[in-house]
VOBA-1610 file (N, C-alpha, C; in pm, whole numbers, padded with zeros to 5 digits, always signed):
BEGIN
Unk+17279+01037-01036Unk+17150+00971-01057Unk+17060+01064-01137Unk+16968+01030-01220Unk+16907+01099-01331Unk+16776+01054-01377Unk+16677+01104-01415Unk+16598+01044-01427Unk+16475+00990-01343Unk+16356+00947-01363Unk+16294+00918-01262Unk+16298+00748-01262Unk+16377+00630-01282Unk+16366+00536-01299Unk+16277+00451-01442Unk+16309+00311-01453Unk+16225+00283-01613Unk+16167+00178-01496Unk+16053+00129-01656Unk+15981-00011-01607Unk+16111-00085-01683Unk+16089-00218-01660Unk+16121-00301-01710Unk+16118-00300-01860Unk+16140-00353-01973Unk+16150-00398-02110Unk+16069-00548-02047Unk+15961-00520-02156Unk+15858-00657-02215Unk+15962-00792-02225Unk+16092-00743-02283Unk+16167-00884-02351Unk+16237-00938-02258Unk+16240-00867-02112Unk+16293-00952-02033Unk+16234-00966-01930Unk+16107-00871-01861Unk+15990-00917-01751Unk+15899-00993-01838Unk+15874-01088-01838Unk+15728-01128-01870Unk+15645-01102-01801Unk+15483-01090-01817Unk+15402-01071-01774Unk+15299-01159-01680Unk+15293-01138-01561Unk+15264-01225-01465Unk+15124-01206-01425Unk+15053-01265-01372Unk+14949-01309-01317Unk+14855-01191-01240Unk+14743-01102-01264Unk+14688-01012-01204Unk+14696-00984-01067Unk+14683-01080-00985Unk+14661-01106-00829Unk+14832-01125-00765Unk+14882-01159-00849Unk+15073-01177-00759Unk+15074-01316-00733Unk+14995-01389-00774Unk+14974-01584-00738Unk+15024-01625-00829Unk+15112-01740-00850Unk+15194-01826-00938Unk+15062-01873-00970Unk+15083-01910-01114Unk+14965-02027-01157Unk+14985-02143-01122Unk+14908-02241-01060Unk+14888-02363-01006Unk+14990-02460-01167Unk+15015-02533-01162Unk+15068-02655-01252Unk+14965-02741-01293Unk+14955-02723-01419Unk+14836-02834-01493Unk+14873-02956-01435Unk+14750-03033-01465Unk+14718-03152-01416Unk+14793-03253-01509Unk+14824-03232-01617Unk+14940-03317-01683Unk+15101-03296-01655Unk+15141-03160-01589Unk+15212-03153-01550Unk+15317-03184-01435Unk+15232-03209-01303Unk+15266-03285-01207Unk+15145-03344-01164Unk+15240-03471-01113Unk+15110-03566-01056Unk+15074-03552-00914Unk+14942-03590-00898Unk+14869-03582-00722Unk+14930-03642-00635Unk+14998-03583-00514Unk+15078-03617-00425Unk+15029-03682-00326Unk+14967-03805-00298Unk+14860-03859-00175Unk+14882-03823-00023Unk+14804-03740+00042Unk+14812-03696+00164Unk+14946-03798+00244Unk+14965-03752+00341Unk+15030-03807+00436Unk+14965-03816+00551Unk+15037-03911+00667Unk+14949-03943+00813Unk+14918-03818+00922Unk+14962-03738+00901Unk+14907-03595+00977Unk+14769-03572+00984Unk+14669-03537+01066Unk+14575-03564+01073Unk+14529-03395+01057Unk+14385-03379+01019Unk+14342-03279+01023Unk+14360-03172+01129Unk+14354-03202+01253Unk+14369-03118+01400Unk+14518-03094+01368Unk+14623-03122+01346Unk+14726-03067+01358Unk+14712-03029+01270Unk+14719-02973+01114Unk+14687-02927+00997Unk+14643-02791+00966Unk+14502-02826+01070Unk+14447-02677+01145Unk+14550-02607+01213Unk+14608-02604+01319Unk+14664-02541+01406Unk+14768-02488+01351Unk+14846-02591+01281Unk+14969-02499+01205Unk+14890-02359+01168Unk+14809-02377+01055Unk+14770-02275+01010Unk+14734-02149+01099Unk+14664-02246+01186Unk+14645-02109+01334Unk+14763-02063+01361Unk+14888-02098+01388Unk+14948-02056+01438Unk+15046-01988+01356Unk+15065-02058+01211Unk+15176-01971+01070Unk+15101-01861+00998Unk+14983-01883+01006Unk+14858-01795+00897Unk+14932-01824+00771Unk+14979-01971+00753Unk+15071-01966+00649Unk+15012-02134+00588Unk+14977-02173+00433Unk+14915-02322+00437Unk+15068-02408+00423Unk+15083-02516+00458Unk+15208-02615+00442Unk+15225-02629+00340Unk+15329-02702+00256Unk+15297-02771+00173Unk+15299-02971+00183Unk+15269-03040+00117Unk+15232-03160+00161Unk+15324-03237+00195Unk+15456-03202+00143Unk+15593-03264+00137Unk+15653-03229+00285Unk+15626-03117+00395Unk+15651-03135+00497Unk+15609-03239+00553Unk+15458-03257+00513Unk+15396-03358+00656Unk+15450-03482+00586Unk+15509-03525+00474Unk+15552-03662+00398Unk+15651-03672+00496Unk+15740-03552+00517Unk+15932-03543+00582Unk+15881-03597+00709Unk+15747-03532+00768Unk+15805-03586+00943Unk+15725-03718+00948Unk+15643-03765+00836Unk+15637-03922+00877Unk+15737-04003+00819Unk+15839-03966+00709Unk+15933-04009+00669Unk+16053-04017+00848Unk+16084-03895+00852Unk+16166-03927+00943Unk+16085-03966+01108Unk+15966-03985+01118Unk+15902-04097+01215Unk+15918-04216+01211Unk+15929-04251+01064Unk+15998-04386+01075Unk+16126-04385+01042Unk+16241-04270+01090Unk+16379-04314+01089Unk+16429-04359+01254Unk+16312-04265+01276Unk+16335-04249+01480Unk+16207-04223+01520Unk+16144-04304+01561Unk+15988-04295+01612Unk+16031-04225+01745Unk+16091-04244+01823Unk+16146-04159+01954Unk+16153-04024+01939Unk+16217-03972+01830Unk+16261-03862+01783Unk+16275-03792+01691Unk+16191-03782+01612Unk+16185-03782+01434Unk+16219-03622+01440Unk+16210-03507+01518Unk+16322-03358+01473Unk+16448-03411+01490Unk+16483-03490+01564Unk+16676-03527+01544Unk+16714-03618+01491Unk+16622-03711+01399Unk+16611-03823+01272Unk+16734-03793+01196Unk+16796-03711+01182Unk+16906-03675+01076Unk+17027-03586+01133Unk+17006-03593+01292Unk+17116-03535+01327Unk+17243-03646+01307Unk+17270-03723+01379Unk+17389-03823+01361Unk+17444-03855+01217Unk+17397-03878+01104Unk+17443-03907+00986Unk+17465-03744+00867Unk+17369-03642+00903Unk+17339-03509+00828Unk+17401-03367+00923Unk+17386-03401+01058Unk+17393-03282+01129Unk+17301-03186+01095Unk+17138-03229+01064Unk+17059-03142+01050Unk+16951-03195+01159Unk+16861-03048+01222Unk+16761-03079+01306Unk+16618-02991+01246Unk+16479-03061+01251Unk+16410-03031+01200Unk+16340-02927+01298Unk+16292-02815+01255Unk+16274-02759+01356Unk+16139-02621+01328Unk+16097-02549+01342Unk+15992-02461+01284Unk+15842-02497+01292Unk+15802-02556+01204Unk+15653-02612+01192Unk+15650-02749+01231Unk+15783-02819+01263Unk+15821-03008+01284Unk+15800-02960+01425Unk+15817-02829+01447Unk+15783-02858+01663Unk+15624-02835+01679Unk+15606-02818+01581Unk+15416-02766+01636Unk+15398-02933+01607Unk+15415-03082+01520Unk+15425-03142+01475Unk+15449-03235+01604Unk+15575-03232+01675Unk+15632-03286+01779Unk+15583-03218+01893Unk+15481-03124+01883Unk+15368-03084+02007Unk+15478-02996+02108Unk+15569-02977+02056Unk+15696-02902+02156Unk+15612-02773+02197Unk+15562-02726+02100Unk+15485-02610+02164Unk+15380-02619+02303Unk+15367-02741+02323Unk+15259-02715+02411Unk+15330-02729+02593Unk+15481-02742+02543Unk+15598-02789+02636Unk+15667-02628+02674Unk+15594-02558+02553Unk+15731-02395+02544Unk+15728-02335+02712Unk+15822-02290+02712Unk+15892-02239+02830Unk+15848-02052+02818Unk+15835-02071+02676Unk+15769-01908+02680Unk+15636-01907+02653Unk+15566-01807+02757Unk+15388-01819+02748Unk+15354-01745+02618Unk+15440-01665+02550Unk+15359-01615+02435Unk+15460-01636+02284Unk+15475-01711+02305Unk+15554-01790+02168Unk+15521-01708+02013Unk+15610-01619+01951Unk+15550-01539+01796Unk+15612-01637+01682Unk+15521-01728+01637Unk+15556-01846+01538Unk+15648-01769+01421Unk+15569-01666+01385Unk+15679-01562+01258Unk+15788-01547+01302Unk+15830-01569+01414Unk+16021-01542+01463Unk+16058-01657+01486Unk+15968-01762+01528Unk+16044-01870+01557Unk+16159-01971+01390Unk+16268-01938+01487Unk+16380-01997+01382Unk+16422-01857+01302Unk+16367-01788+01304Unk+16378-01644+01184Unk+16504-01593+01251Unk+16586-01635+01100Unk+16764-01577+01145Unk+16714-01413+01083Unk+16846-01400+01130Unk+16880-01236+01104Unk+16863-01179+00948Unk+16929-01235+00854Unk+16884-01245+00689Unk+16782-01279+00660Unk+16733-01345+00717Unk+16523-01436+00659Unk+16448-01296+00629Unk+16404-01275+00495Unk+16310-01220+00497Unk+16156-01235+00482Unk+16069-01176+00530Unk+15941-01215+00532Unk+15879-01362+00461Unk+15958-01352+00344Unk+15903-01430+00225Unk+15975-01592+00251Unk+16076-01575+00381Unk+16123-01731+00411Unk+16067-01786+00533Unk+16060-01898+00585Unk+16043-02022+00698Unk+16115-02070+00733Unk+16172-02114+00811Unk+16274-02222+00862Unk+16210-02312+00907Unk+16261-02406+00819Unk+16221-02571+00859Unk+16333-02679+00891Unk+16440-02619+00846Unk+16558-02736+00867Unk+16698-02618+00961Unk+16776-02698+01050Unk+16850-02585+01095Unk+17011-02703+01110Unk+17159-02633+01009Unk+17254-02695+01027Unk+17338-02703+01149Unk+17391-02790+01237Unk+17465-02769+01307Unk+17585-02696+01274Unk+17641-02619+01371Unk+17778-02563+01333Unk+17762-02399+01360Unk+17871-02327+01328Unk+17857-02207+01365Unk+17807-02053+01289Unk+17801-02206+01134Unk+17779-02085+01041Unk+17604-02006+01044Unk+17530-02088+01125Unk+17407-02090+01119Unk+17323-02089+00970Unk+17366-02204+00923Unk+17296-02291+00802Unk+17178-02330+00870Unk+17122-02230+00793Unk+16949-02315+00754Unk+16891-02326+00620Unk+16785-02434+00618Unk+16714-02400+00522Unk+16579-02414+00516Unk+16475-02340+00471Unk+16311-02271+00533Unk+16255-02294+00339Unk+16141-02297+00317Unk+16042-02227+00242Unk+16068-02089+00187Unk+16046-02092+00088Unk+16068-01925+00020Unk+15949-01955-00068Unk+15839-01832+00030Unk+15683-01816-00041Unk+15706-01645-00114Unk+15623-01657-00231Unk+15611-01512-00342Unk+15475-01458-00274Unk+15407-01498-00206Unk+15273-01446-00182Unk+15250-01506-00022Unk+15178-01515+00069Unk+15140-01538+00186Unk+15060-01651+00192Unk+14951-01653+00086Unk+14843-01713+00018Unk+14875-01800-00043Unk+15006-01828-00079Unk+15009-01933-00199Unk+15144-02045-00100Unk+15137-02155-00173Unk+15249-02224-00152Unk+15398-02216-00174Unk+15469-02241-00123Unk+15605-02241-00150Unk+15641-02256-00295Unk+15763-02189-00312Unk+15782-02167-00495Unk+15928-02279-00435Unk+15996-02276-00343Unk+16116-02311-00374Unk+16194-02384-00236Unk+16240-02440-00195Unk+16320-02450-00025Unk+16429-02371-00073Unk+16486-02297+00017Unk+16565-02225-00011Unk+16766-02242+00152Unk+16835-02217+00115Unk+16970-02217+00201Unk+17007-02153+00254Unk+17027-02058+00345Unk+17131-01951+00390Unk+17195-01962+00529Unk+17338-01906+00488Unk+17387-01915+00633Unk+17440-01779+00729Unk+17341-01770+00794Unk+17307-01626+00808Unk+17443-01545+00889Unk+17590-01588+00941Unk+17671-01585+00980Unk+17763-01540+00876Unk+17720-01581+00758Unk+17816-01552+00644Unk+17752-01444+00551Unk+17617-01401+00547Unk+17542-01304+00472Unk+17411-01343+00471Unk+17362-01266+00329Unk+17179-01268+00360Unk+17180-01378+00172Unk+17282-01400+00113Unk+17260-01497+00010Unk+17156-01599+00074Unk+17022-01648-00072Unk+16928-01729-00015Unk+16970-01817-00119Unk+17057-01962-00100Unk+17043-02066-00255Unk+16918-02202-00241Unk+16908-02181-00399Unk+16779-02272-00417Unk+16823-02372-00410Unk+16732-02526-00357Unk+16783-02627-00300Unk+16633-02672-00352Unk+16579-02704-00490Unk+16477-02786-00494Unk+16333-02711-00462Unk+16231-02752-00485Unk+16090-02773-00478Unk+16025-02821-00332Unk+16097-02904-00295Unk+16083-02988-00170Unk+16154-02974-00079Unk+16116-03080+00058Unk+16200-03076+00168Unk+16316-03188+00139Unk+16229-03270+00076Unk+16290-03401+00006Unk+16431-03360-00063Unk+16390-03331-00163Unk+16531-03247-00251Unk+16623-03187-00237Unk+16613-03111-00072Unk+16698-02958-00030Unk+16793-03109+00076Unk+16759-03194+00134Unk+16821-03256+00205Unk+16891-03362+00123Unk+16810-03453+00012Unk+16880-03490-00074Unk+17037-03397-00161Unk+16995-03293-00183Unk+17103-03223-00234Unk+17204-03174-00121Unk+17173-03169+00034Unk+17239-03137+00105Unk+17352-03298+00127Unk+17278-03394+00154Unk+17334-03516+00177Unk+17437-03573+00044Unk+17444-03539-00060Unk+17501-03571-00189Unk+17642-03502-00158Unk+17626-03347-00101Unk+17715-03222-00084Unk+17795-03317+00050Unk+17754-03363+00137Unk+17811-03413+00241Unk+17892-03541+00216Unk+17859-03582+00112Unk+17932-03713+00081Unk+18034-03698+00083Unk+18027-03557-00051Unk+18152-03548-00119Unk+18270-03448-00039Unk+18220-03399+00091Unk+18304-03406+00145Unk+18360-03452+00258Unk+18338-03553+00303Unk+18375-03692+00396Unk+18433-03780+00349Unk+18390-03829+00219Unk+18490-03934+00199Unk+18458-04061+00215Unk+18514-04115+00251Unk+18448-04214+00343Unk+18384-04283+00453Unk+18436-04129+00557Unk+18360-04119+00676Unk+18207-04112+00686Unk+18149-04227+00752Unk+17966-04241+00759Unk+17925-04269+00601Unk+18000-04286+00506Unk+17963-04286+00352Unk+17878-04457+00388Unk+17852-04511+00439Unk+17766-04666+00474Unk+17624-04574+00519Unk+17637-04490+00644Unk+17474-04472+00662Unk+17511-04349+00572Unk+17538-04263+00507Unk+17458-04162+00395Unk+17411-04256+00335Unk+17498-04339+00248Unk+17449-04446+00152Unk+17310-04520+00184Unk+17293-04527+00292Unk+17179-04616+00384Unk+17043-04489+00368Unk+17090-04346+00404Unk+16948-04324+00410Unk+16940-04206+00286Unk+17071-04231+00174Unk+17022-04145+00031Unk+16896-04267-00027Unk+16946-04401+00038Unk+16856-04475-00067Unk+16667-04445-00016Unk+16694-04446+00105Unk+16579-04428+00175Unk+16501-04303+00125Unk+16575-04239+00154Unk+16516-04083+00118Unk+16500-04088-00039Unk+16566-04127-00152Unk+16529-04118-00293Unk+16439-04233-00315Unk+16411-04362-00251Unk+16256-04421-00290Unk+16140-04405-00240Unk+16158-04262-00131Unk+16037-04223-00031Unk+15978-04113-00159Unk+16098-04041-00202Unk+16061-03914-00252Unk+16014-03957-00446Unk+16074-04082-00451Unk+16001-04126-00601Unk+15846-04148-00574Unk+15819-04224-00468Unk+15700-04345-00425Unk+15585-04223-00437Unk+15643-04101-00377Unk+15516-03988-00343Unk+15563-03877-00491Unk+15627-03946-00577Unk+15658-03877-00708Unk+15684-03707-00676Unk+15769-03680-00577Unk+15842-03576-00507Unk+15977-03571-00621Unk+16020-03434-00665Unk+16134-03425-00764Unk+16242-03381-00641Unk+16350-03472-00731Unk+16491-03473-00666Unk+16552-03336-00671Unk+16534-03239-00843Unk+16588-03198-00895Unk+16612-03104-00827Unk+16745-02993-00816Unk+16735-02866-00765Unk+16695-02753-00884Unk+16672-02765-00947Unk+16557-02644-01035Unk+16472-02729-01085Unk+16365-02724-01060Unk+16257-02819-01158Unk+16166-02709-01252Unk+16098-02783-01313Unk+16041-02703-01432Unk+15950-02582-01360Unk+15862-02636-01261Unk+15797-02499-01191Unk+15877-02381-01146Unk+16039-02384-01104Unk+16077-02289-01068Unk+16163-02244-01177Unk+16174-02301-01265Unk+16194-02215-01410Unk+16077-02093-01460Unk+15967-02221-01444Unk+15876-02107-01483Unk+15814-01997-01411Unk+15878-01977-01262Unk+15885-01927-01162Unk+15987-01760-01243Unk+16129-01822-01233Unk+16238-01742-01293Unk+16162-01653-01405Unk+16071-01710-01501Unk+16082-01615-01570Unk+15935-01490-01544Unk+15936-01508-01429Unk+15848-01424-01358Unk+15925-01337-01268Unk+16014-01325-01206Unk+16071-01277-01165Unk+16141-01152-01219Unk+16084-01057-01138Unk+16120-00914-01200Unk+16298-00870-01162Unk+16303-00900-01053Unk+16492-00858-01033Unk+16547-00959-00908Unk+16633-01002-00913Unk+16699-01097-00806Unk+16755-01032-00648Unk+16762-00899-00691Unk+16732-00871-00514Unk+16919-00875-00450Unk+16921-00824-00337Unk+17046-00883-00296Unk+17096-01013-00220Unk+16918-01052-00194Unk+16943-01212-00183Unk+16917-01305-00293Unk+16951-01249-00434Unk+16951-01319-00493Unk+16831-01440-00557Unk+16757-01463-00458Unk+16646-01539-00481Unk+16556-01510-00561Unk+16523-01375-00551Unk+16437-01303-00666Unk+16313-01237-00611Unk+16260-01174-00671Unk+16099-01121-00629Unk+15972-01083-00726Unk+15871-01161-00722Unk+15759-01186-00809Unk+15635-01073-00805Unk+15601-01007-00857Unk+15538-00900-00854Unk+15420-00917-00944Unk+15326-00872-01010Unk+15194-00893-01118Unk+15256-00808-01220Unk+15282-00780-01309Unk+15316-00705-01428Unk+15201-00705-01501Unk+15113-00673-01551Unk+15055-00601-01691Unk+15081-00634-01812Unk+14958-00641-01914Unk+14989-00640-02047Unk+15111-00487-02083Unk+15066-00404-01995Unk+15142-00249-02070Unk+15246-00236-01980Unk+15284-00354-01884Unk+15457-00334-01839Unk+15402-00268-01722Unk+15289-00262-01681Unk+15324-00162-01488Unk+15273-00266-01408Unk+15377-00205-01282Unk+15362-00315-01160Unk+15555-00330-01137Unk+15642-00290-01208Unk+15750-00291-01168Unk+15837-00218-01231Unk+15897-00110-01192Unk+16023-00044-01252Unk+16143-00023-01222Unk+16311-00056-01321Unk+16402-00055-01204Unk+16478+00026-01159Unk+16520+00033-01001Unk+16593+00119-00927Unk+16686+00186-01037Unk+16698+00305-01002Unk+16829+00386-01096Unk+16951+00414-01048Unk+16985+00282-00979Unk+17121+00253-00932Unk+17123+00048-00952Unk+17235+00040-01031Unk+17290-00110-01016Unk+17330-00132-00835Unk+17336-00310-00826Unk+17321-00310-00657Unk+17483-00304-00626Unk+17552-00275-00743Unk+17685-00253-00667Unk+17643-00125-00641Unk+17633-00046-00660Unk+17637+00084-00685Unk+17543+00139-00506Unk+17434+00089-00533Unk+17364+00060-00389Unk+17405-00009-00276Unk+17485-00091-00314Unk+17592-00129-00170Unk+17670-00022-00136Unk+17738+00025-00240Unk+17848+00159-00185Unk+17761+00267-00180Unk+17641+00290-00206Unk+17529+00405-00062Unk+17499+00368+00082Unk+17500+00218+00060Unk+17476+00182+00222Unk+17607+00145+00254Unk+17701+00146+00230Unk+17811+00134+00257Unk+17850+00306+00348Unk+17813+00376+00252Unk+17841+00491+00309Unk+17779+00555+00408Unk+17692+00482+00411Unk+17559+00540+00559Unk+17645+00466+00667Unk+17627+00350+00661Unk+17614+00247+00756Unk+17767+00271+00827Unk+17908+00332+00761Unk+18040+00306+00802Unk+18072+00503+00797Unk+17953+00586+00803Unk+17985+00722+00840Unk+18062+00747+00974Unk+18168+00846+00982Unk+18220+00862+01082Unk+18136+00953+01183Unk+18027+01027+01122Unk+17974+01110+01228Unk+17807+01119+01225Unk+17743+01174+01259Unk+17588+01172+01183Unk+17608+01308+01080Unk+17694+01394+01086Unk+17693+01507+00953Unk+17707+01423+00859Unk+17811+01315+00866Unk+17849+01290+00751Unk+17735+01188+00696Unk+17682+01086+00814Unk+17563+01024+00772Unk+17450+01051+00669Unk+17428+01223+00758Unk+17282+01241+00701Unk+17332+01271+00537Unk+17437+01321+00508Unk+17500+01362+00385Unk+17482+01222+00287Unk+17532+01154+00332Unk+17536+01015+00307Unk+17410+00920+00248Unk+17281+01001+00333Unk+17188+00942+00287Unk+17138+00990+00184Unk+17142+01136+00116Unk+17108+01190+00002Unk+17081+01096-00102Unk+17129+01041-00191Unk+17112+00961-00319Unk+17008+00816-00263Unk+17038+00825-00118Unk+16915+00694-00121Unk+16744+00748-00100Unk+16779+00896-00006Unk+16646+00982+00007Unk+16605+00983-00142Unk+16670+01029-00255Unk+16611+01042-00356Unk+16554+00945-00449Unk+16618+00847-00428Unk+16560+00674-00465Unk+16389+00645-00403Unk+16351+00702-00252Unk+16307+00716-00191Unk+16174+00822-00260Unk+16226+00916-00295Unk+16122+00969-00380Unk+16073+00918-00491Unk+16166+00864-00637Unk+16151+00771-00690Unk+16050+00671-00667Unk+16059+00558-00580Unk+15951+00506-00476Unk+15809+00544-00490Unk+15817+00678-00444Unk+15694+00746-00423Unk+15633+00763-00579Unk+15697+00787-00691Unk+15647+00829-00793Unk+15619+00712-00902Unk+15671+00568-00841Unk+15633+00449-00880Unk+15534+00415-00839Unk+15494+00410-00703Unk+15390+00343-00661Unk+15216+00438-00626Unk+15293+00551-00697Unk+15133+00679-00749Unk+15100+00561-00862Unk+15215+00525-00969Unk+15158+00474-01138Unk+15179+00354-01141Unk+15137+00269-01021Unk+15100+00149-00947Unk+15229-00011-01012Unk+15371+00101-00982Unk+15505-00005-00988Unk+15541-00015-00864Unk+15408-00107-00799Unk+15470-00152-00710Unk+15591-00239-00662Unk+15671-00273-00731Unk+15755-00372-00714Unk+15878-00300-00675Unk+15907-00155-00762Unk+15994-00068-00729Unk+16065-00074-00531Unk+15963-00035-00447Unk+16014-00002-00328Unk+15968-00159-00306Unk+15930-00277-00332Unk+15984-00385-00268Unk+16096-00378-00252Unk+16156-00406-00435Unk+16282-00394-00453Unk+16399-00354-00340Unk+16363-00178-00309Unk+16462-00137-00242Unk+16459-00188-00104Unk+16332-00164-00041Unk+16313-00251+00135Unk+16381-00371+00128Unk+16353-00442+00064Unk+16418-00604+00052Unk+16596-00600+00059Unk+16666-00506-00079Unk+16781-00495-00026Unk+16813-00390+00075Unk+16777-00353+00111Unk+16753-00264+00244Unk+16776-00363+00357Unk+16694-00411+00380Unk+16664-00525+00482Unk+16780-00622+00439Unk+16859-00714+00353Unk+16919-00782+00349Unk+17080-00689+00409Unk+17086-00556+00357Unk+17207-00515+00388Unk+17239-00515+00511Unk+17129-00530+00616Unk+17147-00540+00758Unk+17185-00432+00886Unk+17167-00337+00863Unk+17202-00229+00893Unk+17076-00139+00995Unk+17128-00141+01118Unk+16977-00044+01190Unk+16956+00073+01156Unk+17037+00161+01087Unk+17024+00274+01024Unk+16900+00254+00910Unk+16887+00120+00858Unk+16804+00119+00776Unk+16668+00124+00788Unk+16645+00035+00933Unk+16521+00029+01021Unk+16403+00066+00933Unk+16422+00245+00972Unk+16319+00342+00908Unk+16281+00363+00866Unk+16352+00326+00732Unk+16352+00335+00608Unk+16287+00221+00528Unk+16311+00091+00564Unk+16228-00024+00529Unk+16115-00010+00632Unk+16109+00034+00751Unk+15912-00001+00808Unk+15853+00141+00714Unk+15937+00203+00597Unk+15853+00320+00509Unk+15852+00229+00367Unk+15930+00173+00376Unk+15916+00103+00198Unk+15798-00003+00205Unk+15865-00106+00331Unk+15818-00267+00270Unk+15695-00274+00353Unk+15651-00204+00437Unk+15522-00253+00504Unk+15394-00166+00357Unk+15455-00029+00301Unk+15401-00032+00217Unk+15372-00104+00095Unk+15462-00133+00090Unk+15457-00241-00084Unk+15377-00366-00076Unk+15397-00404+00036Unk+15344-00535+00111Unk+15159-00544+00090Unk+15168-00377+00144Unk+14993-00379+00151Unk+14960-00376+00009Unk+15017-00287-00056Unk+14964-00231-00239Unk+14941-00378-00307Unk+15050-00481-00211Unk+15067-00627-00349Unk+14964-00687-00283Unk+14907-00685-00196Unk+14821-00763-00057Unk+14882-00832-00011Unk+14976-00831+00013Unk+15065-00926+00129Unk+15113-00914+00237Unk+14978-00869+00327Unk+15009-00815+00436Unk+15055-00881+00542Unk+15033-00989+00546Unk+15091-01045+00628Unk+15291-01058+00624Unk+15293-01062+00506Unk+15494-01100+00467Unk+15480-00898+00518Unk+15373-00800+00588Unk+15425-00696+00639Unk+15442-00704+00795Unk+15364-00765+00856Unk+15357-00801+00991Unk+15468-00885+01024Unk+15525-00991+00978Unk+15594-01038+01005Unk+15737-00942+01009Unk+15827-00897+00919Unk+15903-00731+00877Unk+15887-00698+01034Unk+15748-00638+01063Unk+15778-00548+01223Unk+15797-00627+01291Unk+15749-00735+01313Unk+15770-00802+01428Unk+15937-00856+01437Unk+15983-00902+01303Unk+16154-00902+01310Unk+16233-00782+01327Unk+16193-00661+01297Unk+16272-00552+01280Unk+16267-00505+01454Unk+16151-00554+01525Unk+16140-00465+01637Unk+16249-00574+01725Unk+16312-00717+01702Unk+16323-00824+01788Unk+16450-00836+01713Unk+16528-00779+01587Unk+16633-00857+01476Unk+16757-00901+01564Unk+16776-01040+01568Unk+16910-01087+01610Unk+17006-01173+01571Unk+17101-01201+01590Unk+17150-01359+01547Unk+17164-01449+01642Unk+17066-01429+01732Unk+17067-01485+01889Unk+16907-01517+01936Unk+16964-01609+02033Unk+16746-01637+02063Unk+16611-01679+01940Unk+16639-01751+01901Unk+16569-01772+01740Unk+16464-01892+01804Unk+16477-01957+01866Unk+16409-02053+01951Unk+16287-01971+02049Unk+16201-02003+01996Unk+16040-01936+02044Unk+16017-01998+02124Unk+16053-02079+02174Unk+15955-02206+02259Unk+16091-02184+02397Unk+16185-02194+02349Unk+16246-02144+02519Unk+16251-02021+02513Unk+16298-02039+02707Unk+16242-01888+02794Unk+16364-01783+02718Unk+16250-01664+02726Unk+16343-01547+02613Unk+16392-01464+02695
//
């Protein structure tokens, strides 16, 4: 390793937004989405309780699926999808006020083991792989850039699934067709139609990349080891992000070597080239590249490893504050102190 790390090249970061906020979409660009039946008092409370704003296409999903199953609109899509709605649809379905645990932490509830700060869980797959799919926010403050997939049994990969809730289930239900066959292919068929004239009527896009998360992509300073990406403010003169001076193969086989040491001699040996990345870090975020030790906390945190612990509550609670996103830092401790692939359900007894 050599060097103290680069910024980026102009020709392939573009230059993003002072504050770390996506720019809103002109008014010719997408059209006004008309509220849904959710009423203000619940609206509020989410917020009390996510410090996080919705976006409008949730509260569309749970009056959409209120009228698939007025009885039951979180298990509206279990029998035909094998999906259950679950996260902000229980503050919705008042489950919270039912929880079995007196101090319920909304930031964990549903939060698999891979979720990082910057995801939600709103939809959860049956089965063993623990498929979900949540919100993936760039800022705390701002709205969702994307719904995003992962199955946290199989790794920390996050795939994009659309703009919407609409879209990520549409594209999930299309995926299910095609592999059934003909089995239940009458009710998919029954509620793709449902679900694609709910999601035209409220002019909701089907698409799984739509034009906002293109123009998302080309904001995006490096894709991370979940792949999803990470949005930072860049500068007319290129600062605000510079990259690691290791490729992430190259950074897998450092944490490879920590994480599968036979002894702690050999450990601490082991950690050398990431301590020095670590300094690196430090000499980015003096000449305000902050994005640098996102960067590394994030794949840090995706590699999964408690050895890493330490090392990300030193990277990402910092980076978090420098970008103001303190909250996507609070959430980090509160998973790192609780991380499992077990107990993800806030509302029963823990």
């Amino acid at each position: 390793m050599t060097g103290r790390a680069k910024r980026k090249p102009k020709s392939i970061q573009e230059s993003g937004s002072g504050n770390g906020k996506l720019k809103k979409a002109r008014p010719d660009e997408s059209k006004a989405v008309p509220l849904s039946e959710v009423g203000s008092d619940q609206r509020d409370e989410m917020v009390q309780l996510y410090k996080l704003q919705m976006p409008e296409d949730l509260y569309h999903f749970w009056d959409f699926c209120k009228g698939l199953c007025p009885d039951n609109p979180r298990g509206a899509l279990i029998d035909t999808l094998g999906l259950r709605l679950v996260g902000p649809f229980d503050i919705l379905a008042e489950a919270h006020k039912n929880s079995q645990n007196p101090q319920p932490n909304f930031h964990l509830h549903w939060r698999y083991f891979y979720d990082p700060p910057e995801f939600q869980t709103i939809l959860q797959v049956n089965g063993d792989s623990q498929h979900h799919m949540g919100y993936y926010r760039d800022t705390p403050d701002s709205l969702p850039s994307f719904v995003g997939e992962n199955e946290s049994k199989k790794g920390y990969t996050i795939t994009q699934m659309g703009d919407n809730v609409f879209a990520a289930v549409h594209l999930y239900l299309l995926k299910k067709r095609k592999e059934r066959g003909s089995q239940k292919a009458e009710a998919l068929g029954n509620l793709e139609t449902k679900l694609r004239g709910r999601a035209e009527t409220l002019s909701f896009s089907l698409d799984q990349k739509t034009k906002g998360m293109k123009q998302r992509d080309k904001k995006v300073v490096t894709k991370t080891f979940h792949t999803a990406g990470i949005v930072v403010p860049v500068d007319k003169n290129d600062v605000g992000y510079r990259e690691l001076p290791e490729t992430d193969a190259d950074l897998k086989k450092i944490c490879k070597a920590i994480a599968e040491a036979r002894n702690d001699e050999e450990r601490v040996k082991a950690f050398g080239p990431l301590q020095e990345m670590i300094t690196f870090v430090q000499f980015a975020n003096d000449e305000c590249d902050y994005g640098m030790g996102y960067e590394l906390g994030i794949d840090l945190f995706c590699y999964g490893s408690h050895y890493f612990y330490k090392v990300i509550r030193q990277l990402l609670p910092m980076a978090y504050s420098l970008l103001k996103r303190n909250l996507f830092g609070e959430i980090l401790e509160a998973h790192l102190s609780s991380r499992s692939h077990d107990n993800l359900d806030q509302l029963s007894s823990q």
